[in-house]
C-alpha positions in Angstrom: -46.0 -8.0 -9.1 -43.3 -7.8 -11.6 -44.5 -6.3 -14.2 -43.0 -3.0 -14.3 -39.5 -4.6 -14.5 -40.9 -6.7 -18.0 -40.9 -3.3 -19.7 -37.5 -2.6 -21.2 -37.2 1.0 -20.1 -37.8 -0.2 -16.5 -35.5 -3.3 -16.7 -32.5 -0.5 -18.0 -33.8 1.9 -15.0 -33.3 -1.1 -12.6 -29.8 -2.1 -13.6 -28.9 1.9 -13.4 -30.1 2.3 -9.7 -28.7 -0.8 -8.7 -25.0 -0.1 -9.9 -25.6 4.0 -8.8 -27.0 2.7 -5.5 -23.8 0.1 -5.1 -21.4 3.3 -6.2 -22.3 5.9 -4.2 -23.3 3.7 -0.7 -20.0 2.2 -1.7 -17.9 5.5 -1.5 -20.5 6.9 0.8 -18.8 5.4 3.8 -15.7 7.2 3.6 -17.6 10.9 3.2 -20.0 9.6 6.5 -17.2 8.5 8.5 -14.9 11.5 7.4 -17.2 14.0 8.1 -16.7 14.9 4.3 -20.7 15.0 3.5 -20.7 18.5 2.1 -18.1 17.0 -0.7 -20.7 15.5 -2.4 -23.0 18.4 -2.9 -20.2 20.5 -3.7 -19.0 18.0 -6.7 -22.3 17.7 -7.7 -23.2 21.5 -8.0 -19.0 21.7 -9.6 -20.1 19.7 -12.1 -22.9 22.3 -13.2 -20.0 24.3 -15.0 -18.6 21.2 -16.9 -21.9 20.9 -18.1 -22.4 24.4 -19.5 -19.1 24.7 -20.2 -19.7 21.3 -22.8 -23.2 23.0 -23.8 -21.4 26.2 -24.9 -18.5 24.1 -26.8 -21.3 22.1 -28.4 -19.8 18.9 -26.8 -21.4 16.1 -24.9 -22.0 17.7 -21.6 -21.1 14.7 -19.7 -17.8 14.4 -21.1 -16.5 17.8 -20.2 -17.6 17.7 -16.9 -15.9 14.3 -15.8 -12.7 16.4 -16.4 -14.0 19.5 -15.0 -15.4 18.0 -12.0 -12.0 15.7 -11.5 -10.0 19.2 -11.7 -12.0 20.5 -9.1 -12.2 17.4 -6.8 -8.1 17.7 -7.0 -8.0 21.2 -6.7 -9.7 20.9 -3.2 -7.2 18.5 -2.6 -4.3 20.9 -3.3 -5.9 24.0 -1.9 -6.6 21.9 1.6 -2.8 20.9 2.0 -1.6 24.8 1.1 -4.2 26.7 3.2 -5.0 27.2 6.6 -8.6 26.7 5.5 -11.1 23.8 6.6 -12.0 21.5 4.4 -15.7 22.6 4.1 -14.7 26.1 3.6 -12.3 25.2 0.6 -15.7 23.1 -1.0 -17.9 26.2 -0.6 -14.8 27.9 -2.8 -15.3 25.7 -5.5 -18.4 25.2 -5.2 -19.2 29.1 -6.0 -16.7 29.2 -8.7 -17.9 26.4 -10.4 -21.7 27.5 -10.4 -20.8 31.1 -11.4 -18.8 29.9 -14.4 -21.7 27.9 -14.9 -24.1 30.5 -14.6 -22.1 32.4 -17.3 -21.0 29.8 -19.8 -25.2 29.3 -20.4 -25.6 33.3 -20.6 -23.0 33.5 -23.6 -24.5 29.7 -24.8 -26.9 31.0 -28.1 -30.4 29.4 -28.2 -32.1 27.0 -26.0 -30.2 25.9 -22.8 -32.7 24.3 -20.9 -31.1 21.0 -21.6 -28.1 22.0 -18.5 -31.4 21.8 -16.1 -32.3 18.3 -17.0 -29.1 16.9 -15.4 -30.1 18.9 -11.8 -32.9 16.0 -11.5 -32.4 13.6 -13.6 -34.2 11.2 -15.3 -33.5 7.5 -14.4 -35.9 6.1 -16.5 -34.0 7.9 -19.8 -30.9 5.8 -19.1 -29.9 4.4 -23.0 -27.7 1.2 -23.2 -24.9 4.0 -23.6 -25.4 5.3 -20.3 -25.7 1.5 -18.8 -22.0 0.6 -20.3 -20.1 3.7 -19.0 -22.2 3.2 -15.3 -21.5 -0.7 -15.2 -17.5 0.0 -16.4 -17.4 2.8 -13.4 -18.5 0.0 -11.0 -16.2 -2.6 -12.4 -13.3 -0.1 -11.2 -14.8 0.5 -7.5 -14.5 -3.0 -7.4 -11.2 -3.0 -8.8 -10.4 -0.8 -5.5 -11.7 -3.6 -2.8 -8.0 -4.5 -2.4 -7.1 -0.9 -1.1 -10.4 -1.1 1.3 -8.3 -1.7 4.4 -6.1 0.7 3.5 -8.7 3.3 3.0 -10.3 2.3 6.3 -7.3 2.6 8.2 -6.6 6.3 7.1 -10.1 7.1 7.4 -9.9 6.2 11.5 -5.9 7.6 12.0 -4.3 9.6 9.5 -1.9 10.2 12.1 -1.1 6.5 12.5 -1.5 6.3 9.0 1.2 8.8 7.9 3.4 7.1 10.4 2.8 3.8 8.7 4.1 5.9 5.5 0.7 4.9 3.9 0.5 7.6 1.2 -2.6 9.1 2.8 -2.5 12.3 0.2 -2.4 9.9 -2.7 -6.0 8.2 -0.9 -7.3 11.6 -0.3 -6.9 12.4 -3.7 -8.2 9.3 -4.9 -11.6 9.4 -3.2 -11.6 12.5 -4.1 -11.7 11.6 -8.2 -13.4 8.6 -7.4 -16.3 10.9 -6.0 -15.9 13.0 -8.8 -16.3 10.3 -11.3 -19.6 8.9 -9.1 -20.9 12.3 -9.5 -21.0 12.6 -13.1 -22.1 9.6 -14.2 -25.3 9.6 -11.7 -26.0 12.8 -12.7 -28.0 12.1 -15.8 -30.1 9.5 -13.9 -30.4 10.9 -10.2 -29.5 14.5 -10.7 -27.1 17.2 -9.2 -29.6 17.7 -6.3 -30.5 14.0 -5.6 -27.0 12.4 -6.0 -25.7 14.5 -2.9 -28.1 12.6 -0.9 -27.5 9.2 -2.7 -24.1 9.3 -1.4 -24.9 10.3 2.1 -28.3 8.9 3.3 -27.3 5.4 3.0 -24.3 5.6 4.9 -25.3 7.1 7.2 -28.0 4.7 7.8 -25.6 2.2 8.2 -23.3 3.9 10.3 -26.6 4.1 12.9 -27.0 0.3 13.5 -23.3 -1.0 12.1 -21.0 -1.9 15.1 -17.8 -2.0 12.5 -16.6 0.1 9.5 -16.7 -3.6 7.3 -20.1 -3.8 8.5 -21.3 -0.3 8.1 -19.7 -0.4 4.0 -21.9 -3.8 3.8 -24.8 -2.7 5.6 -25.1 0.9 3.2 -24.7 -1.4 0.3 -27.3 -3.4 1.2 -29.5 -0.1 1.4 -28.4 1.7 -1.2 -29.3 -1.3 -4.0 -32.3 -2.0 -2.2 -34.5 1.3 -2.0 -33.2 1.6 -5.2 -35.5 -1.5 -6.2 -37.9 -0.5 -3.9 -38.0 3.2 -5.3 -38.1 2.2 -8.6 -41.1 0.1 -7.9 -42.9 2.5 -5.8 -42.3 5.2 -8.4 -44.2 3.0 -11.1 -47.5 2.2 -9.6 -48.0 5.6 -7.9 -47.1 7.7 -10.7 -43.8 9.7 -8.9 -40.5 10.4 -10.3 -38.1 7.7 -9.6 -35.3 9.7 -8.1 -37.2 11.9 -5.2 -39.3 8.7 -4.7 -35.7 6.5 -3.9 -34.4 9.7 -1.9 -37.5 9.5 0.5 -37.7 6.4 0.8 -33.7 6.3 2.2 -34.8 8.7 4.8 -37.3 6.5 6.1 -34.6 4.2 6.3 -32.3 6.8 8.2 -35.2 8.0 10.4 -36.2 4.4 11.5 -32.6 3.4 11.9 -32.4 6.5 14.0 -35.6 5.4 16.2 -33.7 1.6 16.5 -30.4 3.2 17.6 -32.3 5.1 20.6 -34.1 2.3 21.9 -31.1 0.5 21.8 -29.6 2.8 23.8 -32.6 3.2 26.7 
């Protein structure tokens, strides 16, 4: 029953999904329980020009899009505070931007550039002992954040109260904000710019349908998000199906039968 995870390219894919699947349930919470789910998809599609943009500059890909994509995920920031805009509508800003410039960085990019549509999908089971170090030192910092949780938590329910409280609730905002920037990027190369989007949001909102407490909606998307992750990974072996999609639907099933539990516990 194990012996998919005794092959080396397997064992790497299982350490990648479980850190990706603890980041983005992790930071998921906050974009559920803000109503901030479209932030994720917009990141992820943002991050399309830093990839061209490192493509056309002949420069690791990933490396100029974790500032690209930071730049953006503060420039929403700035733009939401300034304008009497919602916060959706300033995403879908940067989010066209960023795909146009995108778009044209690969037009004036010489030669071959299907490489920039690898990292739409992903390829978990690609991940090198490179990709495992800079994943594993991401998650090392989100842990580094646990002390700020309550904080987090307590402008996420009242920014009003918050702000009254002087709790620097911009200084948060912007945080997340990088911090889902940063998650972004480095799933990209294993889950891809369509998949991660969902990464972020299906498990937390999975939890948010049978938590009764913020603490035990983080823990319960957690819990999901490292365990179809396994589940995927394992599924994706023995019936021949790319990993990612394979994780993704097997999250929904999650969502749909947490959805089913929730009514009947209702009735």
């Amino acid at each position: 029953m194990l012996e998919p995870f005794s092959i080396p390219f397997m064992q790497h894919a299982l350490i990648a999904g479980v850190l990706v699947g603890f980041l983005a349930s992790y930071f998921g919470v906050f974009i559920v329980q803000r109503r901030m789910a479209f932030l994720g998809s917009g990141l992820a599609h943002s991050a399309f020009g830093g990839v061209a943009l490192g493509l056309l500059l002949g420069l690791p890909p990933l490396a100029v899009a974790l500032p690209f994509t930071i730049l953006v995920a503060v420039g929403i920031i700035w733009v939401k505070e300034r304008a009497p805009l919602a916060e959706d509508t300033t995403i879908g800003v940067f989010f066209s931007v960023s795909m146009a410039l995108g778009v044209v960085f690969l037009a004036l990019k010489q030669g071959y550039a299907g490489d920039a549509f690898a990292y739409l999908f992903g390829s978990i089971l690609a991940v090198t002992h490179v990709d495992l170090w800079i994943v594993g030192c991401i998650a090392a910092a989100a842990l580094a954040t646990v002390p700020w949780w309550s904080a987090l938590a307590y402008a996420t329910f009242d920014r009003t109260l918050a702000r009254t409280d002087r709790l620097p609730v911009s200084v948060h905002d912007t945080a997340l904000n990088i911090a889902m920037g940063v998650v972004v990027v480095v799933s990209m190369k294993l889950v891809g710019m369509v998949l991660i989007a969902a990464f972020l949001v299906l498990p937390a909102a999975t939890a948010r349908l049978v938590a009764r407490t913020f603490r035990g909606m983080t823990l319960a998307s957690i819990a999901i998000g490292i365990s179809t992750a396994i589940v995927g990974l394992y599924v994706s072996y023995f019936a021949n199906l790319p990993s990612g999609p394979s994780i993704i639907l097997l999250q929904s099933l999650f969502f749909f039968g947490a959805l089913a539990f929730s009514q009947l516990r209702k009735a």
